[in-house]
VEXDREN-2710 file (C-alpha; in Angstrom, 1 decimal):
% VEXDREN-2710
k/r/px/py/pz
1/UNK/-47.2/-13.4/41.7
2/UNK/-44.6/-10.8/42.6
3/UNK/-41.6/-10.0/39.8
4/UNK/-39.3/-11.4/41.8
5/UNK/-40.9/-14.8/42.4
6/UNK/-41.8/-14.5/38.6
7/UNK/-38.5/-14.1/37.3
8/UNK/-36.9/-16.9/39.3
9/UNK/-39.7/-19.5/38.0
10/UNK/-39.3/-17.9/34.5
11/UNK/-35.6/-18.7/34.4
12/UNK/-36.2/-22.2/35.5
13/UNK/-39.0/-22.6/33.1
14/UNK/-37.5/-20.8/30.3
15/UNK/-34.0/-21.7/30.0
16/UNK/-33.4/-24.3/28.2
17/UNK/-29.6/-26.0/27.6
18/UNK/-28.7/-27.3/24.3
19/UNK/-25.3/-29.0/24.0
20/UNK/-23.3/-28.1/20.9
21/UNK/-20.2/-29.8/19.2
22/UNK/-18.2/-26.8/20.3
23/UNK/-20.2/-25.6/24.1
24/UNK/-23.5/-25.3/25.9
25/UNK/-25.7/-23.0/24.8
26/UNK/-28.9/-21.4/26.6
27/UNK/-32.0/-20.1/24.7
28/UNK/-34.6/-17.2/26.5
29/UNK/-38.1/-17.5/25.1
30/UNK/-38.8/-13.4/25.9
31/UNK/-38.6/-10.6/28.3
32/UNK/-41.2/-10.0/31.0
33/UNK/-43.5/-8.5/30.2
34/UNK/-43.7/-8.9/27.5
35/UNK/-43.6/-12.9/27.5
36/UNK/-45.8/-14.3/29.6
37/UNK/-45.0/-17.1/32.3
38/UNK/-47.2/-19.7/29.9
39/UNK/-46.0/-18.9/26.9
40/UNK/-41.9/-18.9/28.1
41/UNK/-43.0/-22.6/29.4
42/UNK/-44.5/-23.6/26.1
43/UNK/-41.8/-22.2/23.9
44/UNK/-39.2/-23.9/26.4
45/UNK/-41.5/-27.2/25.7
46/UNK/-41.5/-27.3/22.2
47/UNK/-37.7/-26.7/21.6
48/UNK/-37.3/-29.5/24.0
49/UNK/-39.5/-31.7/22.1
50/UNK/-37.0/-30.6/18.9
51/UNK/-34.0/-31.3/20.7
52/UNK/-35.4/-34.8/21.4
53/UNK/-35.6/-35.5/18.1
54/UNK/-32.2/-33.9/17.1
55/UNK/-33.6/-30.4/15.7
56/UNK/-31.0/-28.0/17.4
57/UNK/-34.1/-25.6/18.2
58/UNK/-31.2/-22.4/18.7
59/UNK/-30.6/-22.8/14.9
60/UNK/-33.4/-21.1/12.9
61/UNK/-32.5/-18.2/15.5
62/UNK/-29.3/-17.8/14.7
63/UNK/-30.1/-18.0/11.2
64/UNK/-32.9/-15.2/11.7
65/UNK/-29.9/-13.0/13.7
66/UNK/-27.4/-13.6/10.7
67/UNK/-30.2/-12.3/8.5
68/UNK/-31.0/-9.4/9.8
69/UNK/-27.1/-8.8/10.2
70/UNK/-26.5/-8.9/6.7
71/UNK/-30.1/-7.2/5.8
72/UNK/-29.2/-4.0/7.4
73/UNK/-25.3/-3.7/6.9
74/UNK/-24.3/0.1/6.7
75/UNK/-21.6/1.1/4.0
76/UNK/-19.4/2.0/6.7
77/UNK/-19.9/-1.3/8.3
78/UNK/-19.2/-2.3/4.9
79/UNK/-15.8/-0.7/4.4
80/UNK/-14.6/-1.3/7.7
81/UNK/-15.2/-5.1/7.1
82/UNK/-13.5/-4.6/3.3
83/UNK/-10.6/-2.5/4.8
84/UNK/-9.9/-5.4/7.9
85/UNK/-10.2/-8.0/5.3
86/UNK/-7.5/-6.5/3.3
87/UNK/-4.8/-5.4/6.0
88/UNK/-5.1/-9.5/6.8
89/UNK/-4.6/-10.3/3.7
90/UNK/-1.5/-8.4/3.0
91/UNK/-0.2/-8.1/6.4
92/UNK/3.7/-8.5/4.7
93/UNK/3.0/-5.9/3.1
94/UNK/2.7/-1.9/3.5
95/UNK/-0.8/-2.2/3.0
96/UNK/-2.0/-1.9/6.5
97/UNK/0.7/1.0/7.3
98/UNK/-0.1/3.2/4.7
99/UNK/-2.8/2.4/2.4
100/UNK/-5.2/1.6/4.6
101/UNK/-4.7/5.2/6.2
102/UNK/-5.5/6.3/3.0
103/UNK/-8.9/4.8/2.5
104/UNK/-10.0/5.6/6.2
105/UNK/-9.0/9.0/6.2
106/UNK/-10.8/9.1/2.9
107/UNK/-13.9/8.2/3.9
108/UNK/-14.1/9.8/7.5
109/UNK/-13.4/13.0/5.2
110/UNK/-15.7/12.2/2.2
111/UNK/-17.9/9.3/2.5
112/UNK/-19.1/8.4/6.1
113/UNK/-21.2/12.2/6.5
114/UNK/-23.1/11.1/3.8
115/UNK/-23.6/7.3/3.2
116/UNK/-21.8/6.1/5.9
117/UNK/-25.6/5.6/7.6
118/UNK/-27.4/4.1/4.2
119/UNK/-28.0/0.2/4.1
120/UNK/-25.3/-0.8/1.4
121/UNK/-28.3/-2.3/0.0
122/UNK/-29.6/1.1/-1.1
123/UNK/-26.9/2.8/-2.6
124/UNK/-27.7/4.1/-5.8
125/UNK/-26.4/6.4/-8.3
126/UNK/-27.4/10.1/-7.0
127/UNK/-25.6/8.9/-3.6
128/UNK/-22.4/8.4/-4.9
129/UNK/-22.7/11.3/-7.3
130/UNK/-23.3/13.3/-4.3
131/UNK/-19.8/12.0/-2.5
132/UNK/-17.6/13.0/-5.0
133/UNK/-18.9/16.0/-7.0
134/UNK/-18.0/18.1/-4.0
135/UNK/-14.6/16.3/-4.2
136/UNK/-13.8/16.6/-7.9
137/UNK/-14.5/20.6/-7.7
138/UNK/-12.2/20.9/-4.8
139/UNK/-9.0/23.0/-5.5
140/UNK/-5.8/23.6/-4.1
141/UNK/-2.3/24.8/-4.8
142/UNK/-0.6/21.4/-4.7
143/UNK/-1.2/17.4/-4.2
144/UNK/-0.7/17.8/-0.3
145/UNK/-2.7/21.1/0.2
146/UNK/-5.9/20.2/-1.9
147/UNK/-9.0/19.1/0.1
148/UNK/-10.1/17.5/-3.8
149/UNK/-9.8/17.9/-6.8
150/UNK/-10.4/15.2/-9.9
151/UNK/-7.6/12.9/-9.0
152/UNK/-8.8/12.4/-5.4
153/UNK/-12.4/12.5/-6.5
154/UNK/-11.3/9.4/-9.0
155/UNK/-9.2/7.9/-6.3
156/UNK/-12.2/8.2/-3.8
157/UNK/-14.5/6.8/-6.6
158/UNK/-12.2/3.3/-7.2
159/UNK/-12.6/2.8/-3.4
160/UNK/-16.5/3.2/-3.3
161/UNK/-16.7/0.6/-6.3
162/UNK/-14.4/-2.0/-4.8
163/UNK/-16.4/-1.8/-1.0
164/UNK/-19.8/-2.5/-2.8
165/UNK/-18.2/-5.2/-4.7
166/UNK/-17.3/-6.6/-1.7
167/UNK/-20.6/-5.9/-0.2
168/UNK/-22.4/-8.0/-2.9
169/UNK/-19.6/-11.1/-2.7
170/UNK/-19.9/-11.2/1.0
171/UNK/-24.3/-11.3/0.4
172/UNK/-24.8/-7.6/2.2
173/UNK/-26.3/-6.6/-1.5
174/UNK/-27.7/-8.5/-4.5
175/UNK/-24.7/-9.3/-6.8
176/UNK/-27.0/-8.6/-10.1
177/UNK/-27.5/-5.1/-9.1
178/UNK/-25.5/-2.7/-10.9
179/UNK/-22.6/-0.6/-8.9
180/UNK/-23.5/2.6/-8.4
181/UNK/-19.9/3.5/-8.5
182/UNK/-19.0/1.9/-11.6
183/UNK/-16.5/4.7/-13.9
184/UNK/-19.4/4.6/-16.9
185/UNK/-21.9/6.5/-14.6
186/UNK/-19.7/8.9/-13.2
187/UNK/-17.3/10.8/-16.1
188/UNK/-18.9/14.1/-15.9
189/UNK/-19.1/13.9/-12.0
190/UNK/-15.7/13.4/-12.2
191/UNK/-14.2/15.6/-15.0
192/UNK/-10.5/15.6/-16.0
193/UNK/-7.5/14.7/-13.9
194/UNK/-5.1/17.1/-13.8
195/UNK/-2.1/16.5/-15.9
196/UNK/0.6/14.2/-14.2
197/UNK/3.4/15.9/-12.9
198/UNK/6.4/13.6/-13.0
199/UNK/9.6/14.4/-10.8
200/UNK/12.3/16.9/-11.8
201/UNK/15.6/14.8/-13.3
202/UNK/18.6/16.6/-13.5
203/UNK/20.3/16.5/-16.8
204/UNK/22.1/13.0/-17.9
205/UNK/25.4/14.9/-18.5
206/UNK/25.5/17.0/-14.7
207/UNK/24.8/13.9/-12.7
208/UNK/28.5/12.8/-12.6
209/UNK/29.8/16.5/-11.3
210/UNK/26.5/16.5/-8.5
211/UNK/27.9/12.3/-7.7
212/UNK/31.5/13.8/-7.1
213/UNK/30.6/17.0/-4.8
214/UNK/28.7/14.5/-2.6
215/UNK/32.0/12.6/-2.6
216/UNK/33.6/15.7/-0.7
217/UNK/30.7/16.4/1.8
218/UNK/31.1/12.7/2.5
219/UNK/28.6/13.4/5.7
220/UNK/26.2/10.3/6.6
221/UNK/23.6/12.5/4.2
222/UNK/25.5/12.7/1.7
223/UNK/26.6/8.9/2.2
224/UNK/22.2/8.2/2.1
225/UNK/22.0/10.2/-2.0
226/UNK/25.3/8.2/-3.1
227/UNK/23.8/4.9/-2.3
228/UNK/20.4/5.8/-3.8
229/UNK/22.1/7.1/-7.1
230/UNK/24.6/3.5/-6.9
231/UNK/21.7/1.8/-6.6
232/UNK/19.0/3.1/-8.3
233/UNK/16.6/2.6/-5.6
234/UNK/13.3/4.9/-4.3
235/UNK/14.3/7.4/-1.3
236/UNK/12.6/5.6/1.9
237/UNK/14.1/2.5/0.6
238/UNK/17.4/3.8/1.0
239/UNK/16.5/5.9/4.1
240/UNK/15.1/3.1/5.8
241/UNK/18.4/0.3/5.1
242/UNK/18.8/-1.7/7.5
243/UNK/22.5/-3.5/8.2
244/UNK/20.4/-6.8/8.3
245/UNK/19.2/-6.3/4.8
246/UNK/22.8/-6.0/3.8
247/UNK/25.1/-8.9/2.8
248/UNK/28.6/-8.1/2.5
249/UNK/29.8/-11.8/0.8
250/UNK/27.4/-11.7/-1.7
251/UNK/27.5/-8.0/-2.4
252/UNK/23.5/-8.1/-2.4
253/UNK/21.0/-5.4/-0.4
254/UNK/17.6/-7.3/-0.1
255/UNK/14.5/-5.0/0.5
256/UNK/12.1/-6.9/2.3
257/UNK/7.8/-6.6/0.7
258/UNK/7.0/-4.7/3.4
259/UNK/9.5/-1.7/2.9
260/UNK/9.1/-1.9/-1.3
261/UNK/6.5/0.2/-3.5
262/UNK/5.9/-3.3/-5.2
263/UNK/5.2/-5.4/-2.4
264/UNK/8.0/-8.7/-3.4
265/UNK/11.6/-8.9/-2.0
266/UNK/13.7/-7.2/-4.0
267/UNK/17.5/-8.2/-4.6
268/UNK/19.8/-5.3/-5.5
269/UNK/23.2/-6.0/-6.6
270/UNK/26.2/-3.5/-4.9
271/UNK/28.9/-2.2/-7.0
272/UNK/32.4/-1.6/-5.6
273/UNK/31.5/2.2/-4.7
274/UNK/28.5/1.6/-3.0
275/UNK/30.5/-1.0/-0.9
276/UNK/32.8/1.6/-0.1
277/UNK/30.1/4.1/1.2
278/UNK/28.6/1.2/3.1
279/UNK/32.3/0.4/4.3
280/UNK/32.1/4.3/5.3
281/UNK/29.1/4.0/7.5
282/UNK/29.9/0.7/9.2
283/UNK/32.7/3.0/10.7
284/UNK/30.2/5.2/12.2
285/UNK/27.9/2.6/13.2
286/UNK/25.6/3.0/15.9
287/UNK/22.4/1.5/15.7
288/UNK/21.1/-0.9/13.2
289/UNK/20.5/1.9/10.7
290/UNK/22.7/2.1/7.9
291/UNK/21.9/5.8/7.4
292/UNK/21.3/7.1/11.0
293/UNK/19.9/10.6/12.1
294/UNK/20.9/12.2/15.3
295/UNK/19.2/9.8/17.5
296/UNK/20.1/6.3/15.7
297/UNK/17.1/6.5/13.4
298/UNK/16.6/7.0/10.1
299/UNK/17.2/10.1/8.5
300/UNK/13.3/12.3/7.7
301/UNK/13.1/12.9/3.9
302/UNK/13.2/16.6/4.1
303/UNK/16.8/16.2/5.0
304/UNK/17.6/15.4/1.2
305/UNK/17.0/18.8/-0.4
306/UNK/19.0/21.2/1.5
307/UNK/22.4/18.7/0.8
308/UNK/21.0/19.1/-3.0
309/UNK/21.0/22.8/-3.1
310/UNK/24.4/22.8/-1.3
311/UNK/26.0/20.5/-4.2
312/UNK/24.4/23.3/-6.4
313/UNK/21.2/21.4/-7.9
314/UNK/18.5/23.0/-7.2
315/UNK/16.9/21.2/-9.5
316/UNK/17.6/17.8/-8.3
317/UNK/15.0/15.5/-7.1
318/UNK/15.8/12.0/-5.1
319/UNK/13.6/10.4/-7.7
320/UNK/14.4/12.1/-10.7
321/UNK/18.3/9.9/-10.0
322/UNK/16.0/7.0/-11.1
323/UNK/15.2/8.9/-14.2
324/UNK/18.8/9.5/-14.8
325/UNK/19.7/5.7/-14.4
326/UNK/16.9/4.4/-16.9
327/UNK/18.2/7.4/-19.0
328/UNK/21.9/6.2/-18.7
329/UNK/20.8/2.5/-19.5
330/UNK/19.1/3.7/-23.0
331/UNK/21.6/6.4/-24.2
332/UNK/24.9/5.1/-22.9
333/UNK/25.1/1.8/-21.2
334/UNK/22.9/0.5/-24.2
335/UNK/21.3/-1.9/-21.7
336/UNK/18.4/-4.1/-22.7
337/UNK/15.0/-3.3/-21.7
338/UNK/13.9/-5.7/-19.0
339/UNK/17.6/-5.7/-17.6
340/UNK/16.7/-1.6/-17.0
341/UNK/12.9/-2.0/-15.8
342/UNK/14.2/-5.1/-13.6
343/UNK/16.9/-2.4/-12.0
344/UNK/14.4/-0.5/-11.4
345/UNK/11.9/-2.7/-9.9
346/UNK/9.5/-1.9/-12.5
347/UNK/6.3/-4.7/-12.8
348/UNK/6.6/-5.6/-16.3
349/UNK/3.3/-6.3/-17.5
350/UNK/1.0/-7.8/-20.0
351/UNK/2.1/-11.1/-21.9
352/UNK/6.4/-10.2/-21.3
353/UNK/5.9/-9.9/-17.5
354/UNK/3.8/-13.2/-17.5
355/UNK/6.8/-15.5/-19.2
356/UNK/10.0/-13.1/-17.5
357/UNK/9.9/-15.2/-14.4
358/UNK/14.0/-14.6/-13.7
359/UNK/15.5/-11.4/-11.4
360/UNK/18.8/-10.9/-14.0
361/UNK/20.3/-10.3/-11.3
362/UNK/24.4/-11.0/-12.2
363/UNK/23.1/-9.1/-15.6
364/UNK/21.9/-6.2/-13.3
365/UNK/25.4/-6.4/-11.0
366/UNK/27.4/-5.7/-14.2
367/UNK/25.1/-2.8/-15.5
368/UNK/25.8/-1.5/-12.1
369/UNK/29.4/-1.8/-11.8
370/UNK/29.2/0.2/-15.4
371/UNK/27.1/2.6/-13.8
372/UNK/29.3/3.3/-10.7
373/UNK/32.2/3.8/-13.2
374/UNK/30.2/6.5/-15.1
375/UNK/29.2/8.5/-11.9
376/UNK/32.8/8.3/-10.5
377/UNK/34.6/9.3/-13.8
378/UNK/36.8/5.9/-13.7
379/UNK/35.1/4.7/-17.1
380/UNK/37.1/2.9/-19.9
381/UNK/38.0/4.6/-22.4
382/UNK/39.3/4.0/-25.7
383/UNK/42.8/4.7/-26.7
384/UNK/42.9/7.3/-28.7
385/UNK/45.3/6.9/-31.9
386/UNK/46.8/10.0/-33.1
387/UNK/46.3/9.4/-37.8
388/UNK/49.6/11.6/-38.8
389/UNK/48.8/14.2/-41.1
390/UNK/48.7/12.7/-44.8
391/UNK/51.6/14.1/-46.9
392/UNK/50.7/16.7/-49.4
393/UNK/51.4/15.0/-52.9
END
């Protein structure tokens, strides 16, 4: 029989439909060669004598092909799974813009080289020991330059943990084995972080002068720091402002989860001054930017520290102005605690978090109005009662 009149009777012979609750689906019983005419025929025979009987005879192969899926999943198949999990599951939030970045560029650099290959069924200790012992010992001048180092090595580490704890809840690897990744196994791969570096704050007393200077630039820029210092907010947040976020009748600027470090809409109250500076810039609209650069969008963060350095504050840091307000609420304003943190959009944790469930946020509007009179100098004073001198007896 020639191949051609083979094939043609194979098909016939061994094709066999089975209707499904969602399409038709066709089963091949082998390749020729390497499956004879016969056995194609008998194979096609017996799955019909299932069907008859309702066995769905395509089941136990798609059982076998899920199988060997999951028996021979990679840990790069793994992560990529873990990391499209999570961008769906916080797609309101910055996960998938930046975070996920993060963890792929990660592993392309670190990981994939080395295990990306191994079934995540294999993984043991020595393998991950192997990723990030290279990584811990890396050096570099600062946080951006360094290739490694012990914080990245630590960061890496948490990542490999939580992709073979996915592995094992998803069945790609027996949940009673032990991750290799866990912290216990891996302190002297590791060694010790660096010490954190926390951002410069200008002194408490010279933020009122530096608030006033930018008052006489008054340029968009200088507009952008006035507004983070009114409002105590993180330097993209501000950058970023959009005049949607902003209402005027309320006197409330609501950061949406996706452009906030916490991931929650955040309500921040507007004092008088930062009205007026938002007052300012609705004059020189001219996109839907509150703060726009040259072309309409927002203004790059690199923009920030030359206007420092020309108020005369070196020194100064966009994020250390958070330091100064949490500084101002404890030594001056006297401002409770949570009221502070909450102004801040600080996650209060442990047993306080769990039963604060309210914003404050008229509480935080007044501690805001106090703080806008401090930066601009208007604060109340006391009258001051001259005592005349006591006469000499």
């Amino acid at each position: 029989m020639s191949r051609c009149l083979w094939a043609k009777t194979a098909r016939r012979a061994s094709r066999l439909s089975t209707a499904t609750s969602s399409a038709a689906r066709h089963a091949r019983w082998g390749a020729y060669p390497a499956t004879s005419l016969s056995e194609a025929r008998d194979k096609a025979k017996d799955a019909a004598a299932l069907k008859r009987k309702g066995i769905d005879p395509l089941a136990d192969k798609a059982a076998e092909r899920a199988e060997a899926a999951i028996a021979h999943t990679t840990f790069e198949q793994a992560a990529n799974a873990l990391l499209k999990h999570l961008c769906a599951q916080r797609a309101d939030t910055k996960f998938p813009l930046k975070t996920a970045r993060q963890w792929q560029n990660g592993f392309d650099n670190h990981v994939f080289g080395k295990i990306g290959k191994l079934d995540v069924r294999d993984l043991r200790h020595s393998h991950i020991a192997a990723v990030l012992a290279p990584v811990a010992n890396g050096k570099g001048k600062t946080k951006r330059d360094a290739k490694g180092g012990p914080t990245v090595a630590s960061n890496l580490r948490s990542r490999i943990e939580r992709v073979i704890d996915f592995a094992a809840a998803h069945g790609y690897r027996d949940p009673d084995q032990v991750n290799p990744a866990r912290i216990e196994l891996l302190r002297d791969v590791l060694g010790s972080a660096r010490p954190t570096v926390h951002f410069r704050a200008t002194e408490l007393a010279e933020v009122p002068p530096i608030y006033r200077r930018l008052v006489e630039e008054s340029d968009s820029v200088c507009n952008a720091i006035r507004f983070l210092m009114l409002t105590a907010t993180r330097l993209r947040e501000t950058l970023d402002c959009r005049w949607e976020e902003i209402d005027l009748a309320t006197a409330t600027w609501t950061i949406p989860p996706a452009r906030n470090k916490v991931g929650r809409e955040f309500e921040v109250p507007l004092s008088s001054e930062a009205l007026a500076v938002l007052k300012t810039q609705m004059e020189r609209r001219c996109s839907n930017c509150v703060f726009p650069g040259r072309h309409g969008s927002p203004f790059a963060s690199s923009t920030i520290a030359p206007i420092l350095q020309r108020v005369g504050r070196t020194n100064s840091t966009p994020h250390g102005f958070r330091s100064s307000f949490r500084d101002y609420c404890g030594e001056i304003g006297d401002v409770p605690r949570h009221i502070a943190e909450h102004a801040l959009n600080h996650v209060i944790g442990g047993t306080e978090g769990a039963y604060r469930r309210m914003t404050a946020l008229e509480a935080r509007r007044k501690v805001m109005e106090q703080y806008c009179l401090w930066l601009t100098g208007r604060e109340a004073r006391g009258k001051v009662i001259r005592l005349r001198k006591a006469a000499a007896e």
